[in-house]
C-alpha positions in Angstrom: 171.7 190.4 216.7 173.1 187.5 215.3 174.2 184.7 218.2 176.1 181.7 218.1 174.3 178.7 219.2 175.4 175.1 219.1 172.8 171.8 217.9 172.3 170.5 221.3 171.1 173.9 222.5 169.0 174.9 219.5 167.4 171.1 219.9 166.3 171.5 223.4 164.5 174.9 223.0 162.6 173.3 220.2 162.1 170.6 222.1 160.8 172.3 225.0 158.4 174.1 223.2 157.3 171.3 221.5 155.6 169.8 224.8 154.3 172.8 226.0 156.3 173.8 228.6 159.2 176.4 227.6 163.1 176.6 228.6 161.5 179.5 231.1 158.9 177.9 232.1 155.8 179.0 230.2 153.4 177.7 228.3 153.7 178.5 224.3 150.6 180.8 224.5 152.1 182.9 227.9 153.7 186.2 228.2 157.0 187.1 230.2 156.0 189.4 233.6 155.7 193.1 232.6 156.6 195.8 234.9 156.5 199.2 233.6 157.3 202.7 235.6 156.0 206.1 234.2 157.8 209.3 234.6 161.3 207.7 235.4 163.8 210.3 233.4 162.5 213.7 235.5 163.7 216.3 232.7 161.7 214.4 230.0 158.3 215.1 228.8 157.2 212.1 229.4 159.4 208.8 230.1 159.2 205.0 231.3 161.0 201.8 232.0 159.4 198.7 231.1 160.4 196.0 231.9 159.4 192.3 229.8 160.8 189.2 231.7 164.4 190.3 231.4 164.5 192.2 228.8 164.9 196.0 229.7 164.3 199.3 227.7 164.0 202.9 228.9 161.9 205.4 227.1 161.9 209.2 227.1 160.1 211.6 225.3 160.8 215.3 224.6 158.2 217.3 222.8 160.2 220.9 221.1 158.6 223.3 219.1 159.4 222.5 214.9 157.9 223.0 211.7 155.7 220.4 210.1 156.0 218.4 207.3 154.4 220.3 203.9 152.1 217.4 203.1 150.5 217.9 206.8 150.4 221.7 207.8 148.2 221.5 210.4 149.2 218.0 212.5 152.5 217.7 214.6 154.8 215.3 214.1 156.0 212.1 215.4 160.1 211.2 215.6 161.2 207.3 216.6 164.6 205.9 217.4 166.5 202.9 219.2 169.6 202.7 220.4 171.6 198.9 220.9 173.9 199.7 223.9 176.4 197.2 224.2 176.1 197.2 227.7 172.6 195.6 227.0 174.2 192.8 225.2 177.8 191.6 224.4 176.8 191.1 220.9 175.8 194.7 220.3 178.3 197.4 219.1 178.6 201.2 219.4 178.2 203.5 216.5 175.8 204.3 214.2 172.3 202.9 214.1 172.0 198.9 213.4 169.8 197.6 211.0 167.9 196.1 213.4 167.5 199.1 216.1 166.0 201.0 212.7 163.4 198.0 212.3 162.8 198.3 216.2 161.9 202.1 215.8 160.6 201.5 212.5 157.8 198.5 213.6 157.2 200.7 216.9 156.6 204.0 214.8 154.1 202.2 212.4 152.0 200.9 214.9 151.5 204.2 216.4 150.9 206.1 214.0 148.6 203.8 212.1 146.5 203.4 215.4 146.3 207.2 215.1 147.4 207.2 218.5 148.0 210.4 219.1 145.7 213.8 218.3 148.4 215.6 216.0 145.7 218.1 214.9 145.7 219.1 218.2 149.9 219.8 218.3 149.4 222.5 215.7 149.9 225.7 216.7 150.3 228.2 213.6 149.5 226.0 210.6 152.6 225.6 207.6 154.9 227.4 210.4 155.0 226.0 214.2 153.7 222.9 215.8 154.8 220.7 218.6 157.6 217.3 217.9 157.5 214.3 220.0 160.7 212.4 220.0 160.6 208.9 221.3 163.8 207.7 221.9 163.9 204.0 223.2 167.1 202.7 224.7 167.7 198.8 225.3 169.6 198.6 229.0 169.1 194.6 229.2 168.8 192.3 226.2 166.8 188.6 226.6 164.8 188.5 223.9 161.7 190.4 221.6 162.7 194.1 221.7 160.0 194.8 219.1 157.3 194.5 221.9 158.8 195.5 225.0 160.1 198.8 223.3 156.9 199.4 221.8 155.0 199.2 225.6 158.0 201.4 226.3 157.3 204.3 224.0 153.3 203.8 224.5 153.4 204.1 228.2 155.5 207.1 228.0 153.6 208.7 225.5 150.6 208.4 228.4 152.6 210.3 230.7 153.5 212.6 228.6 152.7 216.8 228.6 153.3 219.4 226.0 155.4 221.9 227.1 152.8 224.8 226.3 154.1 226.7 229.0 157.2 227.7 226.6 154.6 229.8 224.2 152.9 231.6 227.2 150.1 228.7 227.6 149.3 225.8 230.4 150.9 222.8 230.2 148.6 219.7 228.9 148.4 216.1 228.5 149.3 215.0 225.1 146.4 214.0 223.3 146.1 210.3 223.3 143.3 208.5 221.0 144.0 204.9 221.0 146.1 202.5 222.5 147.8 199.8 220.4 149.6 196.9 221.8 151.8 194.7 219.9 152.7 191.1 220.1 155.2 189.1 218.6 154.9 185.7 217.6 157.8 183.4 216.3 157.7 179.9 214.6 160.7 177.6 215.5 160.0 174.9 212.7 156.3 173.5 213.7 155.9 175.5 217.0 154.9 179.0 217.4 155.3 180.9 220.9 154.6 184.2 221.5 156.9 187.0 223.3 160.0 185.1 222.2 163.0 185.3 224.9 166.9 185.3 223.7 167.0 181.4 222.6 163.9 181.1 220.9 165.0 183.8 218.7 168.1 182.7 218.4 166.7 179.6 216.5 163.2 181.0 214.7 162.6 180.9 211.1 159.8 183.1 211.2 158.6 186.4 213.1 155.4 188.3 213.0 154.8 191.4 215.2 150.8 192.1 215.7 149.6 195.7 216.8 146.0 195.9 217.1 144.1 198.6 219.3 141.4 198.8 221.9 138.7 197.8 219.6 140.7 194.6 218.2 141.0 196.2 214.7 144.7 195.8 213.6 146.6 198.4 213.3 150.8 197.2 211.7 152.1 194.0 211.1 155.7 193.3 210.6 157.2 189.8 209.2 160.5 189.2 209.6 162.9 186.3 209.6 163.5 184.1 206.8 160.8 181.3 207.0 156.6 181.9 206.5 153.5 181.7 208.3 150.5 179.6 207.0 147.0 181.5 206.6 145.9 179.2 209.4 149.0 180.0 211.6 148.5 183.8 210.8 145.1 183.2 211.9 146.5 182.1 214.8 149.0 184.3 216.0 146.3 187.3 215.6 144.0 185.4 217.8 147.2 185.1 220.5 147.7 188.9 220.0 144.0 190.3 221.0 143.8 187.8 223.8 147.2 189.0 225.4 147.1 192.8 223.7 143.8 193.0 226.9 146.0 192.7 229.5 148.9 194.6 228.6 146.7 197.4 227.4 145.6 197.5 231.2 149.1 197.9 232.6 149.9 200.7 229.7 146.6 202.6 230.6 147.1 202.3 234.3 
């Protein structure tokens, strides 16, 4: 996702963030406006569209009978991906999978499945032969900025609203079997300042970016570094202080 962006632009997003007050408005420490709508794909599973200041991604999940994975007989099994639409953003392209819309599914899987979010003991049906697969396939319809997050609250609140198909082995329908409830915040560092829930410009002109997933109880669950500058220990410290206080709130609107 790499944008052209001249000096005088990259020196007033600094700038702005420098003295508190953002080239959208908020303060260094404040999150875009989340809207999220469960069950919006009918035929899926389970499904949502989130929506995180103007950045836009639609999630659906299908859940198919498979076989699992020889190192865990008896748990189902969990499938990510992302796909970059270029209608989402003049600088994506079609074809295969970018490096960054692997990273995106990658960073969204791990925290997840480190949180043991879902029950996958309980998606077992014959052990070594049949259990149950959730896909979670997360597509970007508007690009402005920190997909990592808003595709992750994506994929989590569709996974909340999401039922196993039992009825296709002679069985009732049921709620997929969710555990915990991890949230993920990104931080990024542009030179001395670090905000959190970066839009399009501020990423456009980070050296650094850290992703925090931590779950209801504040442990954390994934991190993810990326970008080409560091964190301090103190600004680590930091940024994982940021991600509990705003990870409450969100959590909220995922549960709801």
């Amino acid at each position: 996702m790499t944008e052209l962006i001249s000096e005088l632009q990259r020196e007033r997003v600094y700038r702005l963030a420098a003295s508190g007050t953002r080239s959208d408005g908020r303060t260094p420490e404040e999150v875009r406006p989340l809207t999220i709508e469960k069950n919006y794909i009918k035929n899926a599973e389970g499904s949502a569209r989130v929506k995180l200041g103007n950045t836009d991604v639609l999630v659906g999940v299908k859940v198919e009978l498979g076989v699992p994975y020889p190192d865990t007989p008896d748990s189902g099994v969990l499938s990510t991906g992302a796909e970059l639409i270029p209608m989402a953003s003049p600088y994506f392209e079609s074809g295969p999978p970018r490096p960054d819309a692997i990273e995106i599914a990658r960073v969204v899987d791990r925290g997840i499945r480190e949180a043991h979010t879902i029950d996958f003991k309980k998606l077992c049906i014959t052990p070594k032969e049949k259990v149950w697969i959730c896909f979670v396939d997360m597509h970007v319809l508007d690009y402005d900025g920190n997909l990592f997050d808003a595709a992750s609250y994506g994929a989590m609140s569709a996974l909340t609203c999401t039922k196993v198909p039992a009825s296709k082995i002679g069985k009732e329908d049921y709620p997929l079997p969710i555990q915990h409830y991890p949230v993920s915040v990104t931080a990024a560092k542009i030179r001395d300042v670090i905000v959190i829930d970066p839009n399009r410009q501020e990423e456009q002109i980070a050296d650094a970016r850290l992703t925090i997933a931590t779950d209801e109880n504040g442990d954390i669950r994934a991190m993810q570094k990326g970008l080409r500058g560091s964190f301090s220990y103190e600004e680590i410290s930091r940024v994982i202080g940021l991600a509990l206080k705003a990870s409450e709130v969100i959590r909220t609107k995922i549960k709801a």
